[in-house]
C-alpha positions as CSV (number, residue, x, y, z in Angstrom):
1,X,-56.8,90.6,169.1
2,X,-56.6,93.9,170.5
3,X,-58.3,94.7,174.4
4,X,-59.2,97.1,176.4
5,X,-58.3,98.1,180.3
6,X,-62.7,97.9,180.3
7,X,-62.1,93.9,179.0
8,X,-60.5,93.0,182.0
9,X,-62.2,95.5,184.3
10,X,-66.3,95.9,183.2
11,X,-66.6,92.2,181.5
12,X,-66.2,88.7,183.1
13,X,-66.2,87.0,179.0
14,X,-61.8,87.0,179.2
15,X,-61.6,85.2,182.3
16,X,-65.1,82.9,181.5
17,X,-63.6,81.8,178.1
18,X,-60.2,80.5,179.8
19,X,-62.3,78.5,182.6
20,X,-64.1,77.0,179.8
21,X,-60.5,75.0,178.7
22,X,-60.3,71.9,179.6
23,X,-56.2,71.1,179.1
24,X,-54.7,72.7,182.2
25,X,-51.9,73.0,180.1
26,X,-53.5,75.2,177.6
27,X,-55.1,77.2,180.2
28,X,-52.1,78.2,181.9
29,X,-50.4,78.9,178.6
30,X,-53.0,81.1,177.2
31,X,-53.2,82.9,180.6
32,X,-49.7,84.1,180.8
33,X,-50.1,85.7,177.2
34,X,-53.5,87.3,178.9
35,X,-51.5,88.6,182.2
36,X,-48.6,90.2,180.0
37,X,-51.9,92.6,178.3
38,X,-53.3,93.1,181.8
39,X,-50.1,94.5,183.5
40,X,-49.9,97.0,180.9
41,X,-53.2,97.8,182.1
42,X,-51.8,98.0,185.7
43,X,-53.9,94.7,186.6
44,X,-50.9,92.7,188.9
45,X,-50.9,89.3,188.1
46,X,-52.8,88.8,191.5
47,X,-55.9,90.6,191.0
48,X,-55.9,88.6,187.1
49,X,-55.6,84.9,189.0
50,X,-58.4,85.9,191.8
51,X,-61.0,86.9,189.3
52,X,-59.4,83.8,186.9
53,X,-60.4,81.5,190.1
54,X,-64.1,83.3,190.4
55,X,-64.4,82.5,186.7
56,X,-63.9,78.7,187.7
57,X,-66.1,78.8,190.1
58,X,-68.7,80.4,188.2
59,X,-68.5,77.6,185.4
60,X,-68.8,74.8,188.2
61,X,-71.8,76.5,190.3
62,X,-73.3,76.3,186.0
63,X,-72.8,72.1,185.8
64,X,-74.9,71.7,189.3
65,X,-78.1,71.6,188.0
66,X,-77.3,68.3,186.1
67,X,-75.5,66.9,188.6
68,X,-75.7,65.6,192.0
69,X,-73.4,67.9,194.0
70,X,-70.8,66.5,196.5
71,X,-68.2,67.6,199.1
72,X,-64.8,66.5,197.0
73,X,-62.3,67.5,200.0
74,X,-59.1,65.4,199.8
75,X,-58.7,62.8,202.6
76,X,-62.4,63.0,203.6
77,X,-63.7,59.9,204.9
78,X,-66.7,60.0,202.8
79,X,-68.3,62.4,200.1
80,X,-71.3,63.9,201.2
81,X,-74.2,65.2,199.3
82,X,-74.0,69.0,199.2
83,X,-76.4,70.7,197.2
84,X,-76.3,74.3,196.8
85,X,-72.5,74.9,197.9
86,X,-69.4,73.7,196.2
87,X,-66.7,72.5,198.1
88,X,-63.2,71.5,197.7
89,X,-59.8,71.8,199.0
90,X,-60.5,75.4,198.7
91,X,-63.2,76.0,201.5
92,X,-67.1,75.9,201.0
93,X,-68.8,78.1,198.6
94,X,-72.6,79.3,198.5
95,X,-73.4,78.8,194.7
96,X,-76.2,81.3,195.3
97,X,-73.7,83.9,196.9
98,X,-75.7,86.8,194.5
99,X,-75.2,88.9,191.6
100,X,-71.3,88.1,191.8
101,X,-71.7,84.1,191.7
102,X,-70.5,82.0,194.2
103,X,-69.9,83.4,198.0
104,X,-67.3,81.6,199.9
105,X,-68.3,81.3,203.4
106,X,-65.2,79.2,204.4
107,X,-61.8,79.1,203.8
108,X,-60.9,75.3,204.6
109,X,-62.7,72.0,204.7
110,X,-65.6,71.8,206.7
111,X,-68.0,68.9,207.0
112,X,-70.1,66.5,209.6
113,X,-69.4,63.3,209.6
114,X,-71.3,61.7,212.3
115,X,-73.8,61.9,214.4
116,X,-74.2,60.7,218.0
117,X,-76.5,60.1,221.0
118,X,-74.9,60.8,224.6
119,X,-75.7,57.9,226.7
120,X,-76.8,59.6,230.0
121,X,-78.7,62.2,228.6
122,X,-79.9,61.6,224.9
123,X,-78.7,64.9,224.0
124,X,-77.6,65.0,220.1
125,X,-73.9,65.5,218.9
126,X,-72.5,66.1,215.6
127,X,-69.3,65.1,214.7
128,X,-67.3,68.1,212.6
129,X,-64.3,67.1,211.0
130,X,-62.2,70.1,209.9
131,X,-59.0,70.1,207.7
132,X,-56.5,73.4,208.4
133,X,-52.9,72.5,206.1
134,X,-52.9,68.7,205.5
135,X,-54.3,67.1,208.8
136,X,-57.9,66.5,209.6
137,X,-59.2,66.9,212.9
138,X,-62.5,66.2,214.9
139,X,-64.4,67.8,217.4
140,X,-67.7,66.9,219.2
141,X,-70.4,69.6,219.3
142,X,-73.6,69.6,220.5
143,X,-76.5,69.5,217.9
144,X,-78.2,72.8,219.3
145,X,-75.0,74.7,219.1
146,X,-74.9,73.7,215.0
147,X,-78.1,75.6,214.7
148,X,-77.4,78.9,216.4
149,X,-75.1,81.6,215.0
150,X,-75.0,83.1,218.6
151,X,-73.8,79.9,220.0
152,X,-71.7,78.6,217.2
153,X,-68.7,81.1,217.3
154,X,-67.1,80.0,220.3
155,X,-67.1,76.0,220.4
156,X,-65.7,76.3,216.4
157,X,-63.5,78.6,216.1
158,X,-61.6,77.8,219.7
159,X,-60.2,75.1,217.7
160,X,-59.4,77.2,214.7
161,X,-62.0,76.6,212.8
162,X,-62.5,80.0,210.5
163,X,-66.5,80.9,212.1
164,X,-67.0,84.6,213.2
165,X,-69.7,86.6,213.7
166,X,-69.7,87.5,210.3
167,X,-70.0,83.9,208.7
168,X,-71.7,82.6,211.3
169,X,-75.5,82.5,210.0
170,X,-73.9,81.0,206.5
171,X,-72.4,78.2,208.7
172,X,-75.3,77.4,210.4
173,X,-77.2,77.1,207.4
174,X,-74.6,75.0,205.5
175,X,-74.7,72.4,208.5
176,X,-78.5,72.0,208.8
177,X,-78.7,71.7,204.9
178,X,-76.0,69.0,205.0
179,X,-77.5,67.3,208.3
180,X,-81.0,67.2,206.1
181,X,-79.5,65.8,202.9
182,X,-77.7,63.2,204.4
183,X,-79.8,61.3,206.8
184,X,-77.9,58.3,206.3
185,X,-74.8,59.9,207.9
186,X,-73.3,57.5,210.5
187,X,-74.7,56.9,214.1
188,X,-73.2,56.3,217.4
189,X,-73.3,56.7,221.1
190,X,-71.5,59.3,223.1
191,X,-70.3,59.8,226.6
192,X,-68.9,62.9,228.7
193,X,-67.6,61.1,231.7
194,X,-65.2,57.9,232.1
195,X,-65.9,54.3,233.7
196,X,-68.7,52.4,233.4
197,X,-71.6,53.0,230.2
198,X,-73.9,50.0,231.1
199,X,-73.0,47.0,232.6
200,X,-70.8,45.5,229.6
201,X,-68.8,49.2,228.6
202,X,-66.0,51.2,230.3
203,X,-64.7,54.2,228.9
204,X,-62.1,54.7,227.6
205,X,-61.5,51.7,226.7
206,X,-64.5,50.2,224.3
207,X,-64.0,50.9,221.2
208,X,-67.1,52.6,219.1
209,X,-68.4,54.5,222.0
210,X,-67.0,58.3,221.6
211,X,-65.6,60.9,224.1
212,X,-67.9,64.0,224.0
213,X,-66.8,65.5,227.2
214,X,-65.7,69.6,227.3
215,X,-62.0,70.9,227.4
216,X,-62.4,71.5,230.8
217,X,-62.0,68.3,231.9
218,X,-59.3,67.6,229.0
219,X,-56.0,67.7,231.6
220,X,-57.6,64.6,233.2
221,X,-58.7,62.4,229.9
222,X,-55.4,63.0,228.3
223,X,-53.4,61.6,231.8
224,X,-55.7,58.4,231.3
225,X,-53.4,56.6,228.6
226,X,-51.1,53.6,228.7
227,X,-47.6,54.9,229.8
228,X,-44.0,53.0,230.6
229,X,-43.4,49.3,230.5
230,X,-46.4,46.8,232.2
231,X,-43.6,44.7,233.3
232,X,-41.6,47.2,235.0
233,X,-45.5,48.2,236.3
234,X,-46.4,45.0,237.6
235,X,-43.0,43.8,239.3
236,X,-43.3,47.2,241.4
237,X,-46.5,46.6,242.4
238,X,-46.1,43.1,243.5
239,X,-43.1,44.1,245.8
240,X,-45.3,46.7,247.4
241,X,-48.0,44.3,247.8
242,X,-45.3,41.5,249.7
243,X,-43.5,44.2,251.7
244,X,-45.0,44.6,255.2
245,X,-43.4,48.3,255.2
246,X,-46.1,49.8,252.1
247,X,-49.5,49.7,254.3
248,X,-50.5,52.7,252.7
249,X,-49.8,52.1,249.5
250,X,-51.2,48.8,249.5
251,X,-54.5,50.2,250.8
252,X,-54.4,52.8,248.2
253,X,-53.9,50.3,245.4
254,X,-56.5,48.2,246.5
255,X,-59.2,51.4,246.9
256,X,-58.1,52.2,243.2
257,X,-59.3,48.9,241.6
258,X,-62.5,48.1,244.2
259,X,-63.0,51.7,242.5
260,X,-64.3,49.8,239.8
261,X,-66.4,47.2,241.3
262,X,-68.6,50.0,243.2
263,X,-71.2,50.1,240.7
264,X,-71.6,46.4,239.6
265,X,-72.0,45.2,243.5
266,X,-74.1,48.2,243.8
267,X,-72.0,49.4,246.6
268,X,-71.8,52.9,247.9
269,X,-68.9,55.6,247.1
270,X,-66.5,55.3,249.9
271,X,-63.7,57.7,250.8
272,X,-59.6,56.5,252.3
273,X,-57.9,59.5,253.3
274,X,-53.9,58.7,253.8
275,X,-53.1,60.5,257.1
276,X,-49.8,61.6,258.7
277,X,-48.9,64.3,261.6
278,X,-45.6,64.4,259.9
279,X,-44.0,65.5,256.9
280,X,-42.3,63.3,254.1
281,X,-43.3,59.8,254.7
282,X,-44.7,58.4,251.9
283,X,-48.3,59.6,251.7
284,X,-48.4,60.9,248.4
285,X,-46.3,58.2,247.0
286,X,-49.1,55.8,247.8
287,X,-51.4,57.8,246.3
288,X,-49.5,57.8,243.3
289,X,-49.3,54.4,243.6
290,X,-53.2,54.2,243.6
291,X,-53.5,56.3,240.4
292,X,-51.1,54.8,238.4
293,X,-53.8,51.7,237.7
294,X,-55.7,54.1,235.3
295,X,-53.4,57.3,234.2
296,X,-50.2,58.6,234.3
297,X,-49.6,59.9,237.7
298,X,-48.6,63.3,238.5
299,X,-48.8,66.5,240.7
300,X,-49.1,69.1,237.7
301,X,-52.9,69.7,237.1
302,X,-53.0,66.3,235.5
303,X,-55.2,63.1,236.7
304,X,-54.3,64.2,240.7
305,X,-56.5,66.9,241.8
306,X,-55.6,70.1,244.1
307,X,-57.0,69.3,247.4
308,X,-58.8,72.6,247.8
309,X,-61.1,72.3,244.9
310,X,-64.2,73.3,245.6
311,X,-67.1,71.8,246.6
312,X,-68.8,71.8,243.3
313,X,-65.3,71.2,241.3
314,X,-64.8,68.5,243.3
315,X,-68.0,66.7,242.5
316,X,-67.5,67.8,238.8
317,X,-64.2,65.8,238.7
318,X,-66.1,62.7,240.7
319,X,-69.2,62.9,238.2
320,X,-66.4,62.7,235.4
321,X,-64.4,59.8,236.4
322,X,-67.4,58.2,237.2
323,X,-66.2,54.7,238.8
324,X,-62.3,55.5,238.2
325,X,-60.8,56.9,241.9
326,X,-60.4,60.6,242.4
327,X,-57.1,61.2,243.5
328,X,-56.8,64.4,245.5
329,X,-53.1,65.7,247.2
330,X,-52.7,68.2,249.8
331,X,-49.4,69.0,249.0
332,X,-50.7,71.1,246.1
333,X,-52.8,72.9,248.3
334,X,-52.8,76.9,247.9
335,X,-51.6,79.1,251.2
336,X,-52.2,75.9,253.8
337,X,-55.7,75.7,253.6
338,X,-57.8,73.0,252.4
339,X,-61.0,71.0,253.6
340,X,-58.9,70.2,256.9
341,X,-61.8,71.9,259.0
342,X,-64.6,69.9,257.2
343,X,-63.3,66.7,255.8
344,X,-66.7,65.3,257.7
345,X,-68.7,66.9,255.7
346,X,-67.0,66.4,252.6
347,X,-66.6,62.4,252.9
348,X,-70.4,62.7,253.6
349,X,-71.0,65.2,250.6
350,X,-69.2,62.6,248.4
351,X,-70.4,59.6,249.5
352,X,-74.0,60.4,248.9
353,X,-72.9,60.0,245.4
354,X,-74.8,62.8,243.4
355,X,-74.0,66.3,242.9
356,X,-78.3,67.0,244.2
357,X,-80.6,69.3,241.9
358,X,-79.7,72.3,240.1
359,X,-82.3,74.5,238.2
360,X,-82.3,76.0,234.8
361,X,-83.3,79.4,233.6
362,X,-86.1,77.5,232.0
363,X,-87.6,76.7,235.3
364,X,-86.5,73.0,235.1
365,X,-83.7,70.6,236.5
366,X,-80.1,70.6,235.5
367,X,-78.9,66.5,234.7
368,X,-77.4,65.7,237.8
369,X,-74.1,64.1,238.3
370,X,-73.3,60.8,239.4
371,X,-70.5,58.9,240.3
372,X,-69.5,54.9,241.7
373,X,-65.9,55.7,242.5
374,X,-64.0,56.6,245.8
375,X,-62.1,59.3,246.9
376,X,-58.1,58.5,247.6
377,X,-56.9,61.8,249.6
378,X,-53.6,62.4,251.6
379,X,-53.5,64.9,254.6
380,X,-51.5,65.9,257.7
C-alpha cells in the first residue's frame, strides 16, 4: 500500500485500524512498519504513538454503551461504577470530551472511596484516594469542597493532586457523578480532634473511626505515636514516682493521665503550671515527663506548644487534644515575653472550657470548641 503525508495528517482510519488489533504483538509489529512511512513524512515517532493512544481511546469510549463502565486503576481497593469517563492507570477521561473523542481531565488515578460523617458536627467527608508513581494515598475533604471548582483547587492539589483552575469544573463534575452512581460506597464516622468520641471511643486509638482534622494541626497528630521501648518507659517512670526528689514531675505525670478522666467524672478543665524563680532545675523535664504518656516529647514545634501562643491558638490546640493535656514551655518563648502578666486570666480563659461564640458571614454561629483536658505549663 502506498500513503499519503494527508493519511496520517487529515484521517484518523490508519491509527483506528491498528487499535482495532487485538494481539499486542501484532499491533506493535505492524506499527513500527507504519512509523518508518510516517518519518518520511516528518511525523516523529512521538506525535505517531499520541494520536496511536487517542485511537485506543476512541475504540474503548465505542464498547461503553454495552457495558457497564468501571474505574480499572491498579491497586484500587474497589472498582467503582464510572459511567461517562474511562479510567485507568492513565488518568480519567471524559468520553464525551467533543468532536476529538475522549478529553482527559486527569493525568493519574483519581477516585472516592469513602464517605464519612464527623462526629461533632455531622458535616460530610469524602474520602479521595489518589495514586501519583506506584503508591496510593488518602486525603479527607469536606463534601462541599468536592462540589465547588472555586474551593476545590487548593485542598487537592496541596497534596499533589493534578486540579487547577483549568480542570477544575471537569473534576467537580466527575466526583458528583461518581458520588451519585455509587451510593453504596462505604460509610464511616470522622473526627477532627483527639481523646474522647463518646463514652466508649478515644482517638487515636479506636480503630474504624478516621482522622479528618486540617494540616494545621498535623505537627501535633504525627508526635502522638508509640515511640522507644515500654519497658525502658515504665522502669523510668516508676523511679520518678518512688524518688522523693521528682515532685514535679510526679505531679505532672499524674495531671497527664487525670487528663483523661476529666470528661467521664464530668470534672472541669484544670490547669498546673510548674514554677521556678530560677533557671535549670528540672521544670521542663517534668513536663516532658507529663507528655511522654501520649506522644513523643519534644521542644521543636511538635506535641509541646510555644508558651506565647495566642489566646485563640491556644484554645485551638486545647479544642484539638480534646481530653489529652496541653503541654505548653516557656523556654520556647519569643523575645521574653509570654502570658507572665496575665496567667490569671488565662487559667480562667481555659478552664471555662469552650472557646465561646463566633459568627459566620452567614449571620449564624461558628461550632464552638471544646475541650476535657488540662493545661501542664512551666514558668519562672
Amino acid at each position: 500500500l502506498s500513503y499519503t503525508v494527508d493519511d496520517f495528517t487529515e484521517s484518523t482510519e490508519i491509527f483506528d485500524t491498528l487499535a482495532k488489533i487485538e494481539s499486542d504483538i501484532k499491533r506493535e509489529a505492524e506499527a513500527n512498519k507504519l512509523k518508518k512511512v510516517a518519518r518520511g513524512f516528518g511525523i516523529s515517532a512521538k506525535v505517531f504513538d499520541n494520536c496511536l493512544n487517542e485511537a485506543r481511546i476512541r475504540a474503548a469510549s465505542l464498547n461503553q454503551n454495552s457495558v457497564v463502565q468501571t474505574t480499572a486503576f491498579t491497586g484500587q481497593e474497589r472498582p467503582l461504577a464510572c459511567p461517562g469517563y474511562i479510567c485507568d492507570d492513565s488518568g480519567v477521561l471524559l468520553t464525551g470530551g467533543g468532536p476529538y473523542g475522549p478529553r482527559r481531565i486527569c493525568y493519574h488515578p483519581l477516585m472516592p472511596t469513602r464517605q464519612l460523617v464527623n462526629y461533632d458536627t455531622g458535616e460530610q467527608k469524602i474520602e479521595v484516594s489518589y495514586r501519583i508513581g506506584k503508591e496510593w494515598n488518602k486525603i479527607i475533604v469536606s463534601r462541599s469542597t468536592l462540589a465547588m471548582a472555586t474551593r476545590i483547587v487548593k485542598p487537592l492539589s496541596e497534596y499533589g493532586i493534578a486540579v487547577d483552575s483549568e480542570n477544575a469544573k471537569d473534576i467537580v463534575t466527575y466526583f458528583t457523578r461518581l458520588l451519585s452512581a455509587n451510593i453504596d460506597l462505604p460509610k464511616g464516622h470522622s473526627a477532627s480532634r483527639m481523646g474522647w468520641i463518646d463514652d466508649k471511643h478515644f482517638l487515636p486509638y479506636e480503630e474504624g473511626l478516621y482522622f479528618d482534622g486540617t494540616a494545621n494541626y498535623r505537627q501535633i497528630y504525627e508526635a502522638i505515636h508509640e515511640s522507644g521501648n515500654a519497658d525502658v518507659w515504665f522502669d523510668l517512670i516508676r523511679r520518678v514516682r518512688e524518688y522523693r526528689g521528682c515532685v514535679s514531675a510526679r505531679v505532672a505525670l499524674a495531671a497527664s493521665f487525670a487528663s483523661a478522666l476529666i470528661k467521664p467524672l464530668k470534672a472541669t478543665p484544670f490547669f498546673v503550671h510548674i514554677w521556678s524563680d530560677q533557671s535549670e532545675t528540672g521544670k521542663t523535664v517534668a513536663m516532658l515527663v507529663g507528655a511522654s504518656v501520649w506522644a513523643f516529647p519534644r521542644l521543636d514545634g511538635g506535641y509541646v506548644q510555644i508558651m506565647d501562643s495566642t489566646d485563640a491558638g491556644m484554645k485551638a490546640a486545647a479544642g484539638f487534644l480534646y481530653s489529652m493535656p496541653l503541654c505548653l514551655d516557656e523556654l520556647c518563648m519569643k523575645d521574653g515575653k509570654g502570658y507572665q502578666g496575665n496567667l490569671d486570666n488565662m487559667i480562667y480563659n481555659f478552664c471555662d472550657g469552650t472557646s465561646g461564640p463566633r459568627g459566620t458571614r452567614e449571620g449564624g454561629l461558628r461550632y464552638q470548641k471544646k475541650w476535657n483536658c488540662c493545661v501542664i505549663s512551666t514558668g519562672e
